[in-house]
N, C-alpha and C positions, 0 to 999 in steps of 0.2 A: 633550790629552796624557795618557798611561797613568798614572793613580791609583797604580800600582803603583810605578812612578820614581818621582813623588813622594815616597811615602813614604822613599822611600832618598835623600833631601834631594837630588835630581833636579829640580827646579824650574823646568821647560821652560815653562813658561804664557807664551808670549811672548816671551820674552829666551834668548837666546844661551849658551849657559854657556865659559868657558874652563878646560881642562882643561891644569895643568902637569905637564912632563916631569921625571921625576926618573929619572936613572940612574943605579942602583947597580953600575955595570959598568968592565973598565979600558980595553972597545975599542968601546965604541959613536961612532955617525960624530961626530958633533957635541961632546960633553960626555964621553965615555969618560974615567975615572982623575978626573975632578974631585969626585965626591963618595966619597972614601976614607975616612971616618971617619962614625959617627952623630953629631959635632960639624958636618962638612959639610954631611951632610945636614939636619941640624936648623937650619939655617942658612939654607939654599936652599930648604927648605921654608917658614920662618917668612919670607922674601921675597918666596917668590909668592904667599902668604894675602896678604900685608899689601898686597900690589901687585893681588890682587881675585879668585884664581884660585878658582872654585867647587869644582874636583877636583882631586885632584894622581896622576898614574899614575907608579906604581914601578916599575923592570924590573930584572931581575939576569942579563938574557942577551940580547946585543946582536942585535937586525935588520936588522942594514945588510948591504947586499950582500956577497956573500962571509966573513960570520958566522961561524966554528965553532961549533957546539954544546956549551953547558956542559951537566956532568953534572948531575943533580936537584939532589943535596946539596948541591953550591957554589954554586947559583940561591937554593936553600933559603935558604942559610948567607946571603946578601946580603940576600937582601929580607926577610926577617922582622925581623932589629933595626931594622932602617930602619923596620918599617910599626907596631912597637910605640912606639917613641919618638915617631912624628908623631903616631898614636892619643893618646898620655896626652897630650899637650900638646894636641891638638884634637878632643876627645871626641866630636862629632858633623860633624865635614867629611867628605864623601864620598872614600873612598881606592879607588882601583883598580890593581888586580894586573897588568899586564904579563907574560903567559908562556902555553905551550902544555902546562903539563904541570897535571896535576889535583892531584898532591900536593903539587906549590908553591903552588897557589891553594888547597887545603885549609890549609898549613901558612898562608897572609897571612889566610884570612878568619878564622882561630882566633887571631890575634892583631888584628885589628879593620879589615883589609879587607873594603868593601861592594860591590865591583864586581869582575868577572873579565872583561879583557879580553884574549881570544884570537886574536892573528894568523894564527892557521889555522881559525878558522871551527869550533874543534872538531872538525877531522879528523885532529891528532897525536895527541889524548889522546882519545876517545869518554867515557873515565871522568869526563871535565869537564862532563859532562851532568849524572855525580851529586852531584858537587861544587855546581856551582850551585843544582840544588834542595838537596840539605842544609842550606847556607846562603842558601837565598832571596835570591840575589844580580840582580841586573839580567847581564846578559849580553852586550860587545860583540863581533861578529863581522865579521871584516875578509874581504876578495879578498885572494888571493893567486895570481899565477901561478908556480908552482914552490915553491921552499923559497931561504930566506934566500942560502944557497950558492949556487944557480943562476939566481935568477930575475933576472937583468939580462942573462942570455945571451941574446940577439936574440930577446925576447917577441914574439909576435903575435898578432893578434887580426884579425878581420873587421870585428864594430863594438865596440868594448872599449865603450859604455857599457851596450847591450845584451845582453852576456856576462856582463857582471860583475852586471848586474841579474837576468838569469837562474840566475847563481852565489847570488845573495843569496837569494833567491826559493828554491832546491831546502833552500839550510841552513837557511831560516827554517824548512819544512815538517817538514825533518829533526827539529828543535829541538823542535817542535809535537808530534811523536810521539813526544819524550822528555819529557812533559809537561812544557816550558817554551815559554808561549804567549807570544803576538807582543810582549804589552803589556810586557815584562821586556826587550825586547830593543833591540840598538841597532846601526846598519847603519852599517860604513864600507868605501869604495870601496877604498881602499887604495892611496892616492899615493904612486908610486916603487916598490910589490912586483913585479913584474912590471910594470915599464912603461915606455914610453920620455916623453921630453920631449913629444911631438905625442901620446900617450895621457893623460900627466897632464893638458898645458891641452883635451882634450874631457870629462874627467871631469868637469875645473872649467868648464868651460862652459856643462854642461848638467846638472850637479849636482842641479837640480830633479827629474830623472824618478829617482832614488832614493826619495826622498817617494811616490814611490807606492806605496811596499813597504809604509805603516804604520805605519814604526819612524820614531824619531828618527833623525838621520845627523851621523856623526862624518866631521871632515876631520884629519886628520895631513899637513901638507902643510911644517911647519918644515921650513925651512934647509936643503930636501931640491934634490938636486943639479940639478932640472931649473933653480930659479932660480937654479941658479949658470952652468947652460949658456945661461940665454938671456939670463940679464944678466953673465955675466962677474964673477959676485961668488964670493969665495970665504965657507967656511961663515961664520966669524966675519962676516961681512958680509951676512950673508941676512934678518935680522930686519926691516929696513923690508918688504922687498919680501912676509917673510912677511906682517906687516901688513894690506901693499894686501889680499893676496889673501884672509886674515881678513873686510874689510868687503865683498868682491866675494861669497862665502860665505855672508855675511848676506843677503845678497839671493836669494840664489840657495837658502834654504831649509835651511841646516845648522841643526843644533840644537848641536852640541857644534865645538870649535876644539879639538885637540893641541896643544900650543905650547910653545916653550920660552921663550920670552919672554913672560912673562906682563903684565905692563905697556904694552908696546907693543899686543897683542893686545885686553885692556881698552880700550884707548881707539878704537882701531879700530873694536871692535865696538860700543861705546855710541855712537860719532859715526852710524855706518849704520844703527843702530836708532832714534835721533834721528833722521834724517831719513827714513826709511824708514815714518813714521808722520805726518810732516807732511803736509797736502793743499793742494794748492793753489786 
């Protein structure tokens, strides 16, 4: 695994990392308007450390289907006290940035953000290229089909896992010619941006042939609506089932878990690494 993640308390040698959601937002799907104060978030935050989370991702402008667009300043205005107060209380946990705009991930790594994770792959902002080299940050870059607003309008695809590997594949190149090479960077399919329910379960199927891009690979797959459509559970009700899908993940070659539930996810993922290592 890239020496380089390491250093950015990345520590993929083997083990799984889980990465907790924290949103500082009042319409995101799941958790929208619950953390309204640096007392909530300092709360939710000191939660999912204590409950194992290796990362915790900030966002201050909602993804969910049909999203509006916050403006810079009010994104700004959210995430910065948030990423300062978790910093002085956890001087060296890796924090990553949530957002598409370069002067919000300038304004979170200048207050003690180590990671910039971009839901467009860096094709909102190109300046988020200078961004991350300034701050020698690791770099996540997601698929997306469409934009926040439209991408759940009847996506299609031919073979969605070999589009979205070919999508990863032309950014990573891109990335490379912005002098940020492969070892900094980190590959997620993108569950739910563009996708229907039979797209997300071949993503998670075959999850394995992302691993051949190089990169470590992130899965965001919380509480997200397909397992609400094939198990009939509403959001508040998705955390087992994200779970399962966590230890099926582990198998199948993820390196990083998104989660909002951090607790459930930990144990998940230490029981399929437990036995994922046994021989018979």
């Amino acid at each position: 695994m890239s020496a380089f993640l390491q250093r950015h308390g990345l520590k993929l040698n083997g083990r799984v990392l889980v990465m907790g959601i924290l949103n500082v937002t009042p319409d995101s799907f799941s958790d929208g308007g619950r953390l309204a104060t640096t007392d909530d978030v300092m709360s939710q935050a000191a939660a999912m450390v204590t409950a194992g989370a290796d990362i915790l991702d900030i966002g201050g402008e909602s993804t969910r289907p049909n999203a509006a667009p916050v403006a810079l300043a009010e994104e700004r205005a959210r995430v910065v006290p948030a990423i300062q107060a978790i910093r002085q209380r956890y001087p060296t946990l890796p924090l990553s940035i949530d957002t598409t705009k370069g002067e919000v991930a300038r304004a979170a790594c200048q207050v003690g953000a180590t990671i910039i994770n971009d839901i467009s792959a860096l094709r909102t902002d190109p300046a988020m290229a200078d961004v991350a080299k300034e701050f020698e940050t690791p770099v996540i870059i997601m698929h997306m089909q469409g934009t926040p607003g439209d991408m759940q309008k009847n996506p299609v695809y031919v073979d969605v896992v070999a589009e979205i590997g070919a999508f990863l594949e032309e950014r990573l190149c891109w990335l490379e010619e912005q002098a940020i090479p492969r070892e900094r960077i980190i590959v997620d399919p993108g569950i739910g941006f563009g996708k229907t329910m039979t797209h997300n379960l071949a993503i998670l199927g075959q999850l394995e042939r992302f691993t051949a891009l190089g990169c470590p690979v992130l899965v965001g797959h919380s509480r997200k609506s397909f397992l609400g459509k094939l198990l009939n559970l509403e959001i508040d009700q998705r955390d087992q089932a994200t779970a399962v899908v966590s230890a099926l993940c582990v198998a199948k070659g993820a390196a990083i878990l998104r989660v909002h539930d951090v607790a459930g996810t930990v144990q998940a993922v230490r029981l399929a690494q437990a036995i994922a290592v046994q021989t018979v």
